[in-house]
C-alpha positions as CSV (number, residue, x, y, z in Angstrom):
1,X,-16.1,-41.3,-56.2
2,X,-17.5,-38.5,-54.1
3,X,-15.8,-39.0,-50.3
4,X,-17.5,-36.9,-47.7
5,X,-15.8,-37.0,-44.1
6,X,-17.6,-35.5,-41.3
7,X,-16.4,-33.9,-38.5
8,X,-18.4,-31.4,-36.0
9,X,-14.8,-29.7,-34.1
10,X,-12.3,-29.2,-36.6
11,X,-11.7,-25.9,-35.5
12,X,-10.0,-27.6,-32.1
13,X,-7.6,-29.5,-34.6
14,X,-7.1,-32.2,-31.8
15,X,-5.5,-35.9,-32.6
16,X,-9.1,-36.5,-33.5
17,X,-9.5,-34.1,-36.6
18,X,-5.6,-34.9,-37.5
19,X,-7.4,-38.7,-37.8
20,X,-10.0,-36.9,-40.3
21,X,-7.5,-34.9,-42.1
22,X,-5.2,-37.7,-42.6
23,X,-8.0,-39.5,-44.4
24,X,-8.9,-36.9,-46.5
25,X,-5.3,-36.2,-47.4
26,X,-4.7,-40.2,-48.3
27,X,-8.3,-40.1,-50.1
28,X,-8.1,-37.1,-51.9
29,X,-5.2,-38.5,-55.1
30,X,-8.1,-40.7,-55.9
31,X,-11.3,-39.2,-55.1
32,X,-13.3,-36.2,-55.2
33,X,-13.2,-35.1,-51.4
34,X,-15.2,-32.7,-49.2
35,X,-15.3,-32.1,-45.6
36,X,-18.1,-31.6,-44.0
37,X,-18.0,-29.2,-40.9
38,X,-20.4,-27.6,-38.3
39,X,-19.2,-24.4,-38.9
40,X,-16.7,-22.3,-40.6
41,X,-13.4,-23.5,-40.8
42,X,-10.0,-22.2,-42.3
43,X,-8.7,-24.4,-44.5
44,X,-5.3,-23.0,-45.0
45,X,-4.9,-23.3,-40.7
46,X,-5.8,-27.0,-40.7
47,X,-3.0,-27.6,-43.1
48,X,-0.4,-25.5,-41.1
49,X,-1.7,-27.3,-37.7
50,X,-2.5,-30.8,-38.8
51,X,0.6,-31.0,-41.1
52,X,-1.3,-32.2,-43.9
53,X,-1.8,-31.7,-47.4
54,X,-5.5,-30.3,-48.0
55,X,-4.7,-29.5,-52.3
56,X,-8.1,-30.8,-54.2
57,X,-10.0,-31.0,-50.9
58,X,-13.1,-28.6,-50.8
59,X,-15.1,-27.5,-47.6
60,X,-18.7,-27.8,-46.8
61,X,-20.5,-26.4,-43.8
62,X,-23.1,-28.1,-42.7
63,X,-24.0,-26.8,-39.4
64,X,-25.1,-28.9,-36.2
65,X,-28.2,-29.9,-37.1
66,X,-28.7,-33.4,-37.3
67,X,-31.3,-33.1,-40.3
68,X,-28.7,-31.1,-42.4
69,X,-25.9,-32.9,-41.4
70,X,-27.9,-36.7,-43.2
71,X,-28.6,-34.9,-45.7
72,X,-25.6,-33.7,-46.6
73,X,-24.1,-37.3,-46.1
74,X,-26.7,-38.1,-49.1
75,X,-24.9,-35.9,-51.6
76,X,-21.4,-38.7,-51.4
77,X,-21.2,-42.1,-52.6
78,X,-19.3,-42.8,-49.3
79,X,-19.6,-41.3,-45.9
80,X,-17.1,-41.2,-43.2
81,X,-18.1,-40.0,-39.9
82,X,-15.0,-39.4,-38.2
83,X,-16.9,-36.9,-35.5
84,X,-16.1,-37.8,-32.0
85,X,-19.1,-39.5,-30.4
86,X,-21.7,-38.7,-33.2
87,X,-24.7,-40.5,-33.5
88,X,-25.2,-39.3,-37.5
89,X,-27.4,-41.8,-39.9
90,X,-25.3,-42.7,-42.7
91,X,-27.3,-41.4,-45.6
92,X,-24.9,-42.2,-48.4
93,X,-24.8,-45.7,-50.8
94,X,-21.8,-46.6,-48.3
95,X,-20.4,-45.8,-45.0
96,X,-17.6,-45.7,-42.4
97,X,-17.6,-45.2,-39.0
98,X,-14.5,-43.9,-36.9
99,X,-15.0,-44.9,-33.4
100,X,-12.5,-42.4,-31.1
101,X,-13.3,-44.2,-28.3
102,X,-16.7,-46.2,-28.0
103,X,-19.2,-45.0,-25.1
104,X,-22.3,-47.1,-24.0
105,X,-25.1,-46.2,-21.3
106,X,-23.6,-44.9,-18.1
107,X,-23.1,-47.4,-15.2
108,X,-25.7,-46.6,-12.4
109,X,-24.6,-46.0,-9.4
110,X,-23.4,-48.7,-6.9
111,X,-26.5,-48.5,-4.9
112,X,-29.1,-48.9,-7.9
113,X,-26.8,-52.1,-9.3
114,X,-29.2,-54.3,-7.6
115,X,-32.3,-52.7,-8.1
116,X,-31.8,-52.8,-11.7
117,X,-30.9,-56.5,-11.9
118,X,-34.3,-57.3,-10.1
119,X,-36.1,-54.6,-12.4
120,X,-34.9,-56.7,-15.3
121,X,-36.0,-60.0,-14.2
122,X,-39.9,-57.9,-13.4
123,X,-40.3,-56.6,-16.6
124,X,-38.7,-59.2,-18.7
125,X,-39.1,-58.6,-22.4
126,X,-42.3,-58.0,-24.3
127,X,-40.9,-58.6,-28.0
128,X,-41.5,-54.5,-28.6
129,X,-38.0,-53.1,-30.4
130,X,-36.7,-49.7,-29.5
131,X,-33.9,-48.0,-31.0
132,X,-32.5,-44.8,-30.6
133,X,-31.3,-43.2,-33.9
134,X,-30.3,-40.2,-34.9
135,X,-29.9,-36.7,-33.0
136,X,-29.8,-37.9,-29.2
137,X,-26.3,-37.5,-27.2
138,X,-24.4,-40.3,-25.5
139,X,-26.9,-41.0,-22.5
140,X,-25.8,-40.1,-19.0
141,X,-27.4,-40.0,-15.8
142,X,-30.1,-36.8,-15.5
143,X,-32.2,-36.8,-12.4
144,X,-31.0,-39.9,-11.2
145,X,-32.2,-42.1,-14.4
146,X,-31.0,-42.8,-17.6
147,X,-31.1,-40.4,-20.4
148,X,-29.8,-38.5,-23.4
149,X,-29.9,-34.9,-24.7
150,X,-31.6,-33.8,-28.0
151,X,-30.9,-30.9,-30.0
152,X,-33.0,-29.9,-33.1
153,X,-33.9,-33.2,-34.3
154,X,-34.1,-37.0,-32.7
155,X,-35.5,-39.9,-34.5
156,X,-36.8,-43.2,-32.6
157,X,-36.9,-46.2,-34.4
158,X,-39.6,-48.7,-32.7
159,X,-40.7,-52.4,-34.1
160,X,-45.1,-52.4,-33.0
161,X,-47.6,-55.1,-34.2
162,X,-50.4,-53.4,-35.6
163,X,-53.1,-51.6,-33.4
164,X,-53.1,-49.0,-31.8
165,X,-50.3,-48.0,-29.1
166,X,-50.2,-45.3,-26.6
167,X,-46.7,-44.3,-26.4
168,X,-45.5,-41.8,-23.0
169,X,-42.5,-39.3,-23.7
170,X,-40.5,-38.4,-20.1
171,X,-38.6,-34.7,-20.4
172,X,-37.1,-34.2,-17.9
173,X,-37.5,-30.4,-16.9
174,X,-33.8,-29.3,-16.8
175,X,-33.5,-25.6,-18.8
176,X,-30.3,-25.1,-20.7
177,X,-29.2,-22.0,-20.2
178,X,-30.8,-19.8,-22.3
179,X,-33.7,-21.5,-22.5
180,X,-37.1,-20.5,-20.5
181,X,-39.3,-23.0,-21.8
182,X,-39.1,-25.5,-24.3
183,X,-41.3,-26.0,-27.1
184,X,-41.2,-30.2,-28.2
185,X,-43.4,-31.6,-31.2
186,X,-43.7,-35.5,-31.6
187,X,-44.8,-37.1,-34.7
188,X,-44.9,-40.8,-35.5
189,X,-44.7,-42.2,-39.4
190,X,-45.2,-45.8,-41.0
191,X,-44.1,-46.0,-44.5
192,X,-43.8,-42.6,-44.6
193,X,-47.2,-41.5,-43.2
194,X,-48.0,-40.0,-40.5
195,X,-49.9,-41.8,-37.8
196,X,-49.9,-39.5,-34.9
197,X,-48.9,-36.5,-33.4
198,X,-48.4,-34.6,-30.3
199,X,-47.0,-31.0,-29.0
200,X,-45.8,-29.9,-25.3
201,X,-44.5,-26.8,-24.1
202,X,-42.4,-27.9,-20.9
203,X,-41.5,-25.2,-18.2
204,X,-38.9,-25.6,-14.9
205,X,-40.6,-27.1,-12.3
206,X,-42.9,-23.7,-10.2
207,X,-42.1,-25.4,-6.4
208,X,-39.5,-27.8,-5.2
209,X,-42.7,-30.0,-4.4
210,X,-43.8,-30.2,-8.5
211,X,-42.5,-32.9,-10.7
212,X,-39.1,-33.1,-12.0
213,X,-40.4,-34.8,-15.2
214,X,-43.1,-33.3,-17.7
215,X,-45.0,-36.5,-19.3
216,X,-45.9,-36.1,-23.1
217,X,-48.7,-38.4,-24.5
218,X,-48.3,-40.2,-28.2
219,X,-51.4,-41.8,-29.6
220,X,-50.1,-43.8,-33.1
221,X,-52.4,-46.0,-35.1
222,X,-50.0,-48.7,-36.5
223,X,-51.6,-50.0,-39.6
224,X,-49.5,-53.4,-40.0
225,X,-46.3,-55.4,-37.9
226,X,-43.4,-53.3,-38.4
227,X,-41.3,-50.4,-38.2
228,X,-42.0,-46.9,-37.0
229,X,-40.4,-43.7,-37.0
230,X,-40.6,-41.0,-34.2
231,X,-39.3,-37.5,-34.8
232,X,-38.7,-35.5,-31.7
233,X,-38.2,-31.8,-32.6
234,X,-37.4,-28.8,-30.4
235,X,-37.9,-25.3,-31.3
236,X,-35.2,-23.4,-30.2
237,X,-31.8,-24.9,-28.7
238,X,-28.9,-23.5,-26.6
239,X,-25.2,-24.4,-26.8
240,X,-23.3,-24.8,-23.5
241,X,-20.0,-26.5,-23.6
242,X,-20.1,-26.6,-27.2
243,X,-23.0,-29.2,-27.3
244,X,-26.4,-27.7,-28.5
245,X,-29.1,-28.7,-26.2
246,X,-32.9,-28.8,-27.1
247,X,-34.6,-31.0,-24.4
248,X,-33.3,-33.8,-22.0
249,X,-35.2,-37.6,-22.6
250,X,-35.2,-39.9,-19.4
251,X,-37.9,-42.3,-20.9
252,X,-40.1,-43.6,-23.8
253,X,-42.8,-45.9,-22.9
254,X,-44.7,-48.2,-24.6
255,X,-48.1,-49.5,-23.2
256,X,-50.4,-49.2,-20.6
257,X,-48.8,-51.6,-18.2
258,X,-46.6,-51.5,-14.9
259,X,-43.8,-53.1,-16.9
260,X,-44.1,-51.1,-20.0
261,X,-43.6,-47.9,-17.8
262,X,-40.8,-49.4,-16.0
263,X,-39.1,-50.2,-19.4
264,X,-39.8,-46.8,-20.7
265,X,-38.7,-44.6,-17.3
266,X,-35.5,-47.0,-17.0
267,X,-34.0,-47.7,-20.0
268,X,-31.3,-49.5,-18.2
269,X,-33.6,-52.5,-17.7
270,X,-33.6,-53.0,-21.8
271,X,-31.0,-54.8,-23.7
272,X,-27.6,-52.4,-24.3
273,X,-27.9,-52.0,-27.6
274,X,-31.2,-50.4,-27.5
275,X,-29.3,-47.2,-28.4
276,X,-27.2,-48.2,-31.1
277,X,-29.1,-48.1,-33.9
278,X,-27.4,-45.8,-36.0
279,X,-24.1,-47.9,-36.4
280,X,-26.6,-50.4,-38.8
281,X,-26.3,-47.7,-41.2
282,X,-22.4,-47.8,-41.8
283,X,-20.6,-50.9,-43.5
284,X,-17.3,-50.6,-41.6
285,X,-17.0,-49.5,-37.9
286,X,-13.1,-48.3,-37.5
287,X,-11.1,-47.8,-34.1
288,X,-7.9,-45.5,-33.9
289,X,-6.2,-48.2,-32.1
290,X,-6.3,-51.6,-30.8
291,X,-7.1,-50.2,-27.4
292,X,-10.2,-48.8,-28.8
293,X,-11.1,-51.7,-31.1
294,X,-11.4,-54.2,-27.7
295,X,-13.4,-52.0,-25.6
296,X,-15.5,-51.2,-28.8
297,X,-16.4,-54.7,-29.9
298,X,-16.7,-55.5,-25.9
299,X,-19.3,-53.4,-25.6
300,X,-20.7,-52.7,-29.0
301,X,-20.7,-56.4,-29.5
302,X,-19.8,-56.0,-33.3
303,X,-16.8,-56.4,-35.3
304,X,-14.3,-53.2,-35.2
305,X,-11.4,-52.6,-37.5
306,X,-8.4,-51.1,-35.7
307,X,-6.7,-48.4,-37.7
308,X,-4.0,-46.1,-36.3
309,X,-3.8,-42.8,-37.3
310,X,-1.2,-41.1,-39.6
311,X,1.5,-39.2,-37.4
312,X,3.6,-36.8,-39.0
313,X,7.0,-37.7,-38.4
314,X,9.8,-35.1,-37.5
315,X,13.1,-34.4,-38.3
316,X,15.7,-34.7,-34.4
317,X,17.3,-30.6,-34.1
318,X,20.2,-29.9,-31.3
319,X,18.7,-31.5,-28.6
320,X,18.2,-29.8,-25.8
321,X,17.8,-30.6,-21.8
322,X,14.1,-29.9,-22.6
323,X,11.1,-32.5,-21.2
324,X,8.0,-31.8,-23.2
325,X,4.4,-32.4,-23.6
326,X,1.8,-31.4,-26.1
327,X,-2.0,-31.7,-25.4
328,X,-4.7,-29.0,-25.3
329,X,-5.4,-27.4,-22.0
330,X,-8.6,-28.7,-20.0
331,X,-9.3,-30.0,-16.5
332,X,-10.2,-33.7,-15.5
333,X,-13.5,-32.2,-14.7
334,X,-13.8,-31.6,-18.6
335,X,-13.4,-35.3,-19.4
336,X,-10.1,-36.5,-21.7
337,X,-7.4,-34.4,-19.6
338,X,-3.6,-34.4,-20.5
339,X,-2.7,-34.0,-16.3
340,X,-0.5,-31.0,-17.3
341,X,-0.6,-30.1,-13.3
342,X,0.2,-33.5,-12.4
343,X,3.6,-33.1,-14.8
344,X,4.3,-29.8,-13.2
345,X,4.0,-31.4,-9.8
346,X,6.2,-34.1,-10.5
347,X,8.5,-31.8,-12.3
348,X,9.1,-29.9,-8.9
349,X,9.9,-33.0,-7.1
350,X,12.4,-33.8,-9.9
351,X,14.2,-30.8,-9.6
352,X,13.8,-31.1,-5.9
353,X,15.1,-34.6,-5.9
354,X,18.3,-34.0,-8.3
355,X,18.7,-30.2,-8.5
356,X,18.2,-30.3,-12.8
357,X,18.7,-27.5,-14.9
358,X,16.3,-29.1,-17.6
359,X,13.0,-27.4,-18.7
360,X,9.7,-28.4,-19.0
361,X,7.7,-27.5,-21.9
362,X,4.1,-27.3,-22.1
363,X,2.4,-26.9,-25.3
364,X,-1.2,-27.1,-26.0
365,X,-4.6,-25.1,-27.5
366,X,-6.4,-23.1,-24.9
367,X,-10.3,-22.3,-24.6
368,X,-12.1,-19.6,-22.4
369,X,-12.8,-23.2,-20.7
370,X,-9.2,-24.1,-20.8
371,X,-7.6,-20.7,-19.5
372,X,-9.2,-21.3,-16.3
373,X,-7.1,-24.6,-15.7
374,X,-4.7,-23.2,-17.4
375,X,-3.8,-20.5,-15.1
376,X,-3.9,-23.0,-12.7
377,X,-1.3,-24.7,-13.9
378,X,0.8,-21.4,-14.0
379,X,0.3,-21.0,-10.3
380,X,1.2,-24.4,-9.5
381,X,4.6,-24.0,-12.0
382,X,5.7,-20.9,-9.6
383,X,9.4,-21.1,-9.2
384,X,9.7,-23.9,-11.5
385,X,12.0,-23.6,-15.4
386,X,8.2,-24.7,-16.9
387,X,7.9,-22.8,-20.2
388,X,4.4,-22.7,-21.5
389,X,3.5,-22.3,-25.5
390,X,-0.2,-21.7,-25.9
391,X,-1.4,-22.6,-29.4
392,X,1.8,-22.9,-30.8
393,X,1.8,-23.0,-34.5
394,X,2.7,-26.6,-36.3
395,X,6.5,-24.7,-37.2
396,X,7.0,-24.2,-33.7
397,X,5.6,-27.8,-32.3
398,X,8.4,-28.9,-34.8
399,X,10.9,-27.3,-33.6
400,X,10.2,-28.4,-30.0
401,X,10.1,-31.9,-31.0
402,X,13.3,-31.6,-32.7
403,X,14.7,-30.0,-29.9
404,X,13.3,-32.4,-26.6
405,X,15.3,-34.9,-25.3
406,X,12.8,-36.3,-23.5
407,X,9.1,-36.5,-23.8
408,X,6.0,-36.8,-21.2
409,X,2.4,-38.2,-21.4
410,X,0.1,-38.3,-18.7
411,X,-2.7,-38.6,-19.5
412,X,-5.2,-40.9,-18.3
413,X,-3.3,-41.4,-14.6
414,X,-5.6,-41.0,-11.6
415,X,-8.6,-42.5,-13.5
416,X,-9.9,-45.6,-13.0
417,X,-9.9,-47.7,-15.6
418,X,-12.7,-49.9,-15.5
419,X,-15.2,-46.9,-15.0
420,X,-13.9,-44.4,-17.2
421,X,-11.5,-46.2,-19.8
422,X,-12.0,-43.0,-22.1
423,X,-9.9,-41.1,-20.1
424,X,-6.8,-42.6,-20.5
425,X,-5.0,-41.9,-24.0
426,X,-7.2,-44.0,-26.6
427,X,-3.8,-43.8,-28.9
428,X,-1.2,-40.8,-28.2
429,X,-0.4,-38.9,-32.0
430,X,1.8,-36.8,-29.7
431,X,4.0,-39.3,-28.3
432,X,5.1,-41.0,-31.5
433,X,5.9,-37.7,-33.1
434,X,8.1,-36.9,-30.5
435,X,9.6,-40.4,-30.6
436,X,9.8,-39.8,-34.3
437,X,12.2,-36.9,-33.4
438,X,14.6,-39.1,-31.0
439,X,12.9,-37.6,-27.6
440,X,12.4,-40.6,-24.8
441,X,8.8,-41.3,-24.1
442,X,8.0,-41.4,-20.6
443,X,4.4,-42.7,-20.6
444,X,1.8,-43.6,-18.7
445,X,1.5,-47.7,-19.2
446,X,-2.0,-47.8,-19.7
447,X,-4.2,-47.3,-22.8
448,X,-2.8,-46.5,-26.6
449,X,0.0,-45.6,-25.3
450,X,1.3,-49.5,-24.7
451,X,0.5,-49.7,-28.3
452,X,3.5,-47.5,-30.1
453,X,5.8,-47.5,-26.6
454,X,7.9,-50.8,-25.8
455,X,8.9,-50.3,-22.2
456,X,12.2,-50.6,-21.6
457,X,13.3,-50.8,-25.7
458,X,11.7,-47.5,-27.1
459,X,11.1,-45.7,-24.2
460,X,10.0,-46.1,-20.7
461,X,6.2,-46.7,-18.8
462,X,5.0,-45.3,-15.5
463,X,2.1,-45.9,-13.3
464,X,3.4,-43.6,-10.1
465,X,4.5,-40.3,-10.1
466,X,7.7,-41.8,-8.3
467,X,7.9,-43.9,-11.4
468,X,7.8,-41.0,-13.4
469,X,10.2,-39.2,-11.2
470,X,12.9,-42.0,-10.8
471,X,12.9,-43.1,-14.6
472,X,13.2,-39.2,-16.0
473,X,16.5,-38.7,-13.5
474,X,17.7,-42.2,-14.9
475,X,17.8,-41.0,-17.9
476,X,18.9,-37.2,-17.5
477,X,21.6,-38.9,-15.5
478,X,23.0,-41.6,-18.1
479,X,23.3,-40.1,-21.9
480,X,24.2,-43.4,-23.1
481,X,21.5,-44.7,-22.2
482,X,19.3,-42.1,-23.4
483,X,21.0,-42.4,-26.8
484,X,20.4,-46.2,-27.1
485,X,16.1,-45.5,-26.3
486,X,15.8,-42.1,-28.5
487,X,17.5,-43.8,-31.3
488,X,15.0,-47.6,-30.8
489,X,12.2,-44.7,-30.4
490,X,13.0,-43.5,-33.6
491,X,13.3,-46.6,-35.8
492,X,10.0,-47.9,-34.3
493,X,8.0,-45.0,-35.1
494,X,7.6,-45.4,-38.7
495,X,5.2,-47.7,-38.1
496,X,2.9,-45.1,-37.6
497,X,3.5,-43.2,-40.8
498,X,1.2,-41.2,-43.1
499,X,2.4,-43.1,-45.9
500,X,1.0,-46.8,-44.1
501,X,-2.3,-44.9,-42.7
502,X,-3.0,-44.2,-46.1
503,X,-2.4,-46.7,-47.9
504,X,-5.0,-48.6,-45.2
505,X,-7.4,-46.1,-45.8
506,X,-7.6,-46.9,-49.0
507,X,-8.3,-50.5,-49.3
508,X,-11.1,-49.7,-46.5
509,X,-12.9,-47.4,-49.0
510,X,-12.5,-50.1,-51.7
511,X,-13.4,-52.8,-49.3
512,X,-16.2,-51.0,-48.9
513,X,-17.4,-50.1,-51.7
514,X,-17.2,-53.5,-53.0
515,X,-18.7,-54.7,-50.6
């Protein structure tokens, strides 16, 4: 069979595409594999980075573009969209979905809370089905409602009795940079014909007194009970942060009525899963951990397969009084951040605490977004035996591994939780390579990482940065007992292996496909 696995940011080679690589590597003895990226991506590099074997697996770029991107998941037999947070159709005979970590509609804030429960209990529910589909980004809060981003493309999948229906598009006037103006065209279709039509050209608001949102009209002739489709289509698009941004959707209403528009301009007051409508297209929805997988079907409210990913494991060298940490380079601000300046603040306290001749290492891939925090975290090293290896090659990771005695993962401490569960560590590749090798993990105990660290047996959990502090000296101080947890480290993490990853990726394809 033809496999296609899609992934939009290979190029970062994260844990992430090492989940997607691993797949194609297991996939690829038995199948007829291709990789589909958004842009141009070196082959030969992934191997090196990912550790992975790439022989018999071809690339294909695909670009961004929603519309290209289905298509191209058309031309497989099976589809795996392992591209974090995509909202892709699966356009192939079967599907898989790899959830990173699940996102749903953004909480509103603590003052709205009950202003939306009475908003539901108003409007109520009319028996009109909405679904977002394909091309909109994860919603988030824009001009204080509910909304999502659209690049090229974005399709709307609506269930109407016939008649006719007047349907009101909100855009919210926000300019990407690089954008003036944007040019947005609407079309509705039924069975493949169309049944209406509308074009806007939306401008920034010309005085702080004008609208914020620019209302779009959609007249559709529905000619019997049953689905619809909506294309939204921008002209022109800009990229900032490495999303590409078209124009910003804070409503869709349907109907004349005071409810209708409240449904529309608040999509809050709808059922969750309004925006979900994408994951119908896959078979098999899979989670990178069991972290992942609970949250998922939590909120998802569908059944989740938990899958770890493959870690490479490594070979222990002549260990060294070395602490390290891998993880790319990027502030809180950013989202998913590894807390390398929380490590290098409790490092100084270490050092300050028991006078230590160990080293931190800090290894990790660096954007122009990433320098700046970066050189942060140089300032705030100052003084300090913090050695910093910026996109290290895979031989050199190795060898760091090999040469750690002790191992650090923050990431995820400082967040809350119950708000933002995506920022802690949804699994922690990192952590079992380096256990792999006989370093210590010194974790955070939150998130993936209680899934591959037994506190107390393979390593150690922390919640404080006194925790962190008092359990690294413990175990500088005692080698014995920094013996007896590198070597339990090292037993457990074959668990983890390339060799069980892909031999469970497998009977998910077949599952699949016989399915």
């Amino acid at each position: 069979m033809r496999v296609g696995i899609h992934n939009r940011y290979w190029s970062t080679m994260g844990g992430g595409e090492r989940y997607a690589a691993g797949m194609a590597e297991a996939l690829a003895p038995h199948h007829d594999v291709v990789l589909f990226a958004g842009e141009v991506v070196d082959r030969d590099l992934l191997e090196e980075r990912l550790h992975v074997d790439l022989t018999g697996v071809t690339v294909e770029v695909v670009g961004t573009d929603t519309e290209t991107a289905e298509a191209a998941a058309g031309t497989v037999d099976v589809f795996i969209n392992s591209s974090y947070m995509s909202r892709l159709r699966n356009r192939a005979d079967h599907g898989i979905y790899v959830v990173h970590f699940p996102s749903g509609p953004p909480k509103p804030p603590g003052w709205m809370t009950p202003l939306v429960a009475a908003g539901r209990r108003l409007v109520g529910e009319d028996g009109t089905g909405m679904s977002l589909e394909s091309g909109f980004d994860e919603p988030e809060w824009l001009l204080q409602r509910q909304g999502s981003w659209i690049a090229d493309r974005a399709h709307v999948s609506l269930d109407l009795p016939s008649g006719r229906h007047h349907l009101v598009f909100d855009i919210a006037r926000i300019m990407p940079e690089g954008l003036s103006r944007i040019q947005l065209d609407i079309t509705g279709r039924q069975d493949g014909r169309v049944i209406g039509s509308a074009s806007a050209e939306i401008g920034p608001r010309r005085s702080r007194w004008a609208s914020r949102v620019a209302k779009v009209d959609l007249e559709i002739d529905v000619a019997r009970s049953g689905p619809v489709e909506i294309e939204l289509r921008t002209a022109a698009t800009a990229s900032v942060g490495g999303r590409h941004l078209g124009a910003a959707v804070v409503g869709i209403g349907v109907g004349r009525g005071v409810a209708a528009r409240l449904r529309g301009a608040y999509p809050q007051l709808l059922a969750d899963r309004h925006w979900l409508g994408y994951l119908s297209s896959y078979d098999k929805i899979v989670s990178n951990s069991e972290y992942g997988r609970d949250h998922a079907e939590r909120l998802w409210r569908c059944e989740v397969t938990a899958l770890q990913p493959p870690v490479t494991m490594h070979r222990p060298g002549d260990k060294q009084p070395i602490i390290l940490s891998v993880g790319r380079f990027f502030a809180a601000r950013a989202g998913h951040s590894k807390k390398q300046l929380e490590m290098v603040q409790a490092f100084g306290r270490l050092v300050e605490r028991t006078g230590t001749d160990w080293q931190l290492h800090l290894v990790g891939g660096v954007d122009d977004e990433g320098g700046r925090y970066l050189r942060h975290v140089r300032e705030a090293s100052a003084g300090l035996a913090v050695v910093f290896h910026e996109n290290a090659t895979g031989a050199e990771v190795a060898q760091l591994y090999g040469e750690a005695s002790i191992y650090w993962h923050a990431a995820g401490f400082g967040e809350d939780a119950e708000r933002h569960p995506d920022r802690l560590e949804h699994f922690g590749i990192t952590t079992v390579e380096a256990m792999s090798a006989g370093a210590v993990p010194i974790v955070i105990g939150a998130g993936g990482q209680l899934e591959s660290v037994e506190h107390g047996v393979t390593g150690l959990h922390w919640t404080t940065i006194d925790e962190l502090v008092d359990h690294t000296a413990k175990v500088i101080a005692d080698a014995d007992y920094r013996a007896e947890l590198a070597g339990a480290a090292r037993a457990a993490a074959p668990r983890f292996s390339p060799d069980v990853f892909a031999r469970r990726v497998n009977e998910l394809v077949s599952e699949v496909t016989r399915g």
